[in-house]
PAKESE-572254 format. One record per residue (C-alpha): x negated, y, z negated. Coordinates in steps of 0.1 Angstrom, whole numbers, plus 5000, padded with zeros to 4 digits. Example, Ala and Ser with C-alpha at 12.3 -4.5 7.8 and 13.67 -1.06 7.14 Angstrom:
BEGIN
487749554922486349894929
END
This chain:
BEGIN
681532737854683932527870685032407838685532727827687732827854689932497850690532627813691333007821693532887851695732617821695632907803697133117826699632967838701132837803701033177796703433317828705933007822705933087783706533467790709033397815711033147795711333397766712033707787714733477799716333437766715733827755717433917788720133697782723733827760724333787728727333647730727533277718726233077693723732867712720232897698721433237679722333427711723433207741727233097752727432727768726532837797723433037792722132767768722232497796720132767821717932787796717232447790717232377828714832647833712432467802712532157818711232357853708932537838707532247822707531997855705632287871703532307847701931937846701931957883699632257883697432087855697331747875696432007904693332157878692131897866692731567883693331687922692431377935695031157917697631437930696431397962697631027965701131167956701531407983701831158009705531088003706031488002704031528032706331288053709231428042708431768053707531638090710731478088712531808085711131878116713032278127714732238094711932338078712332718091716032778075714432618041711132888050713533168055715633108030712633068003711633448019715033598016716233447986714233707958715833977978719133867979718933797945717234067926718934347951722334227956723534107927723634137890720933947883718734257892719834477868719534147841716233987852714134267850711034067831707534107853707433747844710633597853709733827887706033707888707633347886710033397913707533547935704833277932707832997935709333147967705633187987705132757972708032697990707732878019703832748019705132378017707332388046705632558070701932428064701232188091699931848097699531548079696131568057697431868035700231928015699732308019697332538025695732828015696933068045699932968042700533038003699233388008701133458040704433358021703433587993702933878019706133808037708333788000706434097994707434228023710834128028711834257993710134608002712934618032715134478011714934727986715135058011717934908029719634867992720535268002722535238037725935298021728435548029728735647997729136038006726936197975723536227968721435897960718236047944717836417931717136527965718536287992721736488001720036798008717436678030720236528050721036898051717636968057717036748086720536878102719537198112717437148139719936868162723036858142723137248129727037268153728337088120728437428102730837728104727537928101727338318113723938298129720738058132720137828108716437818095714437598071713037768037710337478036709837438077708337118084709437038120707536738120709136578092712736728102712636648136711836268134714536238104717136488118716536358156719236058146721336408146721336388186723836118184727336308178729136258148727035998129728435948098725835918067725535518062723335528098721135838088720235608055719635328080717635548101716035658068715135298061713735208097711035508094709735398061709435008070708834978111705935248117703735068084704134748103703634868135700335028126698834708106699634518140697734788162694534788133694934428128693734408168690234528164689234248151689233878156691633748133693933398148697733498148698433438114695133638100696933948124700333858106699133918071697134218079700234368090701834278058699534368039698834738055703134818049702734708011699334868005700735188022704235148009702235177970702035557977704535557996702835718022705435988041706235818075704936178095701036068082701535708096702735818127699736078132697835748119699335558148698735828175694635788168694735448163696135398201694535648213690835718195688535488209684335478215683635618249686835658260686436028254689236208272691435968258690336018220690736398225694436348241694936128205693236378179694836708196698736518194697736368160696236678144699336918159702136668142700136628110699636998104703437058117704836798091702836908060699437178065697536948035697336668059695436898086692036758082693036388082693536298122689736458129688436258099690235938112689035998148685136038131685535728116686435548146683835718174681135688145681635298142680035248174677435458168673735328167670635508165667235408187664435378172662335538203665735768210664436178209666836378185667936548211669236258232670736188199672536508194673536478228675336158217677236248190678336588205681636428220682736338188681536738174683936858205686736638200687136678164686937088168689637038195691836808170691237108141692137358171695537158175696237138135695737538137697737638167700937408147700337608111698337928118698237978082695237748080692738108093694738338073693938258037695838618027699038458035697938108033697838147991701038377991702638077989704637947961702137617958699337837947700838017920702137667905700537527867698537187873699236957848696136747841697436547815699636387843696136237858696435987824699535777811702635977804705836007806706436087841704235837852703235537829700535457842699035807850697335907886694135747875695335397865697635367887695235447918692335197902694834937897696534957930693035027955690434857933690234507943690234677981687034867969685334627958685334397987684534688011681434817985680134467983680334378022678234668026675834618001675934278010675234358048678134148064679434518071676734658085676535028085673635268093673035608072675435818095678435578089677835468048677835918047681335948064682935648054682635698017682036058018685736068036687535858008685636067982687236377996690636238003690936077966689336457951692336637969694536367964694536377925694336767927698236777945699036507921698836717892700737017909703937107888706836907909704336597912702836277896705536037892704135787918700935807946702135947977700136247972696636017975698335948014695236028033692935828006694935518013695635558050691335578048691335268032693235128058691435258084688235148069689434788065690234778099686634878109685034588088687734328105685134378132682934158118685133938099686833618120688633468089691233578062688933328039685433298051683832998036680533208034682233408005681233347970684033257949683933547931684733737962687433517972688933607940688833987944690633907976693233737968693434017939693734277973696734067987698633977955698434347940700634507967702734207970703134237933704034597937706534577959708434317941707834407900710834707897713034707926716634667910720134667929721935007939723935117908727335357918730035447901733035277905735335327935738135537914735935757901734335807936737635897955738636097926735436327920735636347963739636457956738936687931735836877951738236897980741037087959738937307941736937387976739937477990741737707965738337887961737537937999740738207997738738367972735138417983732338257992731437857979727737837972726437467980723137457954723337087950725536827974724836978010725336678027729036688018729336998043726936768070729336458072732636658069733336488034734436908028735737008054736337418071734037568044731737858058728237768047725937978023722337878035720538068007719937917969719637557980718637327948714737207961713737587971715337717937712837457917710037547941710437927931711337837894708237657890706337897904707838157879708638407908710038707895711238887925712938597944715038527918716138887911718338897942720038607931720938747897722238997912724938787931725838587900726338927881728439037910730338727914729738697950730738357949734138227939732837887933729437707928728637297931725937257918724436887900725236927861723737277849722537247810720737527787718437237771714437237772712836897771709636807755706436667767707936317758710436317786710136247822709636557844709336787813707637087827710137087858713537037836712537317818711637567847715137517858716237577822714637867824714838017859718537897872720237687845721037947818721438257841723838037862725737967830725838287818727738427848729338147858731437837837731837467847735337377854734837047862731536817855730836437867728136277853728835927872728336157905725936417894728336737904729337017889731937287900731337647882733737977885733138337878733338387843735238727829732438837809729138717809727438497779724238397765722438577797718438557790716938897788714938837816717838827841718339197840715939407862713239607840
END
């Protein structure tokens, strides 16, 4: 066996520096004659990187298969390093930071895209850091250390890569950002509008727009500190609740440390929306066994900002909170059932109180009438989108098993093991729980408007989460010795996976050149202001230009914003879209900006098929049949459209029966 694994780990790691030697040299420009491809320059990278790759190499083989003799040569390193004395934490840092900096900030993101020049980079960094930092004089480096410098690279290249977006770059980042800055306006910052009226919310989540929009408060923030704010809300809260789970059990400081990590990169795989960590946090502080009147303070506050933030994630504080009170709970041999039911009626209370809560924020939940009015129910499911395609290459399916099976595995086998020990009660809710969460979870996935990543399986990995927390209880080291090696495997599998994750796609933030910037802005600002003499400016697409005064004394038209026009196109709704017909036909509006408007369907082979072409369908080609672009930038993703004289190439179905 051990034989075995000395082979399979040669192999392997041949196999990365091989792989990452010749994604080096596809990657690389043809441009010079070196080797068929490579200019001076490149060719001497190349070979440097060779003779790198093949140092580390032999040292990892030495490391294999003759440890012993290596051994005798760490002495020299080993002095060195306690030589460096506090110099070793700006070479620690530095070995942390560097990946970051260097796939997110320059260039050599967009060129050294390879998962094996990354896998490479990432293993290199946490060596470094690990060589550094491990102390004494009898090892080298140690195993903690490794994995706790592969967590923090992970980790610090997850932040990285979010705060990639604080720019004040004034249009929309993603398909959506700029108009759920708009969104998350209305409640604190809706005084930025020349609006006749209240402001309201076609998709109300207060939950969600509150805690975004409440950086809104401050007067006059411009948009590079909502993007920051933006940033801190999907990094700090995953942190913050690893640090508060990572206290139930025993773990030393740096056992708490990587659980941390490792909660923000197993979470951040979804990603999980910031609202469900934060109703995560609220039991986790407050949910405790016995502490009664304190659990139902944390369920009721939990449950009542879950269901306000999104009504799917109503169940999942009161399923948290029954994991937590049931972990304590123990049955008595000689205890009467009804000393029993007496026991486990506090947690029957305070988990009808918490649904009470969830209820009393979206009342919708008792009125199933009106609950399945919605547009969400009358939206296809796409099933295929559960296997690989192409909105999601791996699929729903593979992508979950490869991101949460190592995790399972460890938790299954404890149990079966009997390290976790867990009567009937508990083994019923705890899996029982997942089961449900990972059902419901793949169910929204395949929802029309969904299934490009895993942030619809939130409450299934938050569970996990919760779950590894409860079996820290019983757990006093991040590598118990007890452990087969097997099972030391699979967890180091359940640390490298999200590390891996985090660190395998990322690539710097791409914008258009500043010309091209300034002059789309220009030109948006002209054509605004000739057409406001005219009539009304609809804002589909590009809101946030009205929110941070980028267009300025423009009276806002709340209705036909771009995310409730897809919701309604995809649910193929008739009537809603009738009324906006008729204010194209009527040219209500003397100017529309819109992102790029085209009349072409896709096919199954392109990403986001089904939703590209209910936008065709529903507000693409009516648009353009009323209206004509009279200026389009692709490099921005805006388009300006005027009344057209006579309409053209209208779809029958525009015209009311």
């Amino acid at each position: 066996m051990k034989k075995l694994l000395q082979i399979a780990g040669s192999f392997t790691t041949g196999f990365i520096l091989y792989r990452a030697q010749m994604e080096f040299y596809q990657l690389a420009p043809s441009i010079g004659p070196f080797l068929g491809k490579l200019t001076i320059k490149w060719g001497i990278a190349f070979f440097c990187l060779a003779v790198f790759d093949l140092l580390i190499f032999l040292i990892i083989l030495l490391a294999i298969w003759n440890p012993e003799k290596l051994k005798k040569k760490e002495r020299p390193l080993i002095k060195l390093r306690e030589r460096l004395r506090l110099l070793r934490w700006p070479i620690a840092i530095a070995a942390l930071v560097f990946p970051a900096y260097l796939l997110l900030y320059t260039q050599w993101g967009s060129i050294f895209t390879g998962p094996y020049l990354r896998l490479m980079l990432l293993l290199i960094s946490s060596l470094l850091f690990a060589l550094v930092t491990s102390a004494g004089e009898s090892h080298l480096l140690t195993r903690t250390s490794f994995f706790l410098g592969l967590l923090l690279t992970g980790s610090i290249f997850a932040m990285g890569d979010y705060l990639t977006n604080v720019t004040n770059y004034p249009f929309t980042l993603s398909w959506s950002e700029g108009n759920r800055l708009y969104d998350y306006s209305i409640y604190f910052g809706s005084d930025r509008y020349t609006f006749p009226g209240k402001l309201t919310i076609p998709f109300d989540a207060p939950g969600r727009h509150m805690l975004w929009g409440s950086i809104f408060l401050i007067p006059d923030t411009p948009i590079w500190l909502h993007r920051l704010w933006d940033a801190i809300l999907w990094t700090i809260p995953y942190l913050f609740l690893g640090f508060l789970i990572a206290r139930w059990g025993t773990l030393g400081g740096k056992g708490k440390l990587m659980f941390s990590l490792w909660v923000f990169l197993f979470l951040t795989q979804g990603p999980i929306y910031t609202p469900l960590v934060l109703s995560a946090l609220l039991i986790v502080i407050f949910v405790h066994p016995g502490r009664w009147l304190l659990s139902l303070l944390g369920v009721v506050l939990a449950s009542f900002y879950a269901a306000s933030s999104r009504y799917t994630w109503f169940a999942a504080p009161v399923t948290w909170t029954v994991l937590i009170l049931l972990s304590e709970f123990n049955f008595n041999k000689d205890e009467k059932t009804i000393s029993t039911l007496r026991r486990i009626m506090p947690i029957v209370l305070i988990s009808f109180a918490g649904l009470a809560a969830a209820v009393i924020a979206y009342p919708q939940l008792i009125l199933p009438k009106e609950l399945t009015t919605g547009s969400s129910f009358s939206q296809p499911l796409l099933w295929f989108r559960l296997l690989p395609n192409a909105t999601y290459n791996e699929g729903i399916i593979l992508g979950i098993i490869t991101k949460t099976i190592p995790l399972i595995i460890l938790l299954v086998w404890l149990i079966v093991d009997k390290q976790w020990k867990l009567n009937w009660i508990q083994k019923f809710a705890f899996v029982g729980s997942a089961f449900v969460f990972l059902m419901i979870g793949l169910i929204i996935s395949v929802k029309i408007g969904g299934g490009n990543n895993l942030h619809n399986l939130d409450m299934y990995l938050v569970t996990l989460v919760i779950l590894s927390g409860l079996m820290l209880k019983g757990v006093n080291k991040i590598f118990p010795s007890k452990w087969p090696l097997w099972a030391k495997g699979v967890l180091v599998l359940a640390m490298f996976v999200p590390s891996w994750n985090s660190f395998n796609t990322a690539t710097p933030l791409q914008l258009p050149p500043q010309n091209i910037v300034a002059n789309a802005l220009e030109t948006i600002q002209t054509e605004v202001k000739n057409a406001k003499l005219q009539g009304e400016i609809l804002f589909v697409d590009q809101r946030q230009l009205l929110t941070f005064d980028f267009i300025k004394d423009v009276q806002l038209v709340s209705e036909y914003e771009k995310k409730y026009l897809i919701e309604q196109a995809m649910a193929n709704n008739f009537v809603y879209f009738q009324e906006f017909y008729e204010d194209l036909a009527s040219k209500r509006f003397s100017l529309i900006v819109s992102n790029p408007l085209s009349r072409k369907k896709q096919y199954i082979t392109d990403s986001f098929a089904e939703e590209n072409n209910a936008w065709v369908k529903w507000v693409a080609r009516p648009v353009l049949c009323y209206y004509k672009p009279v200026y389009t930038s692709k490099e921005v993703r805006i388009q300006l459209l005027v009344p057209r004289a006579t309409p053209k190439n209208c779809p029958n179905y525009i015209y009311p029966p």
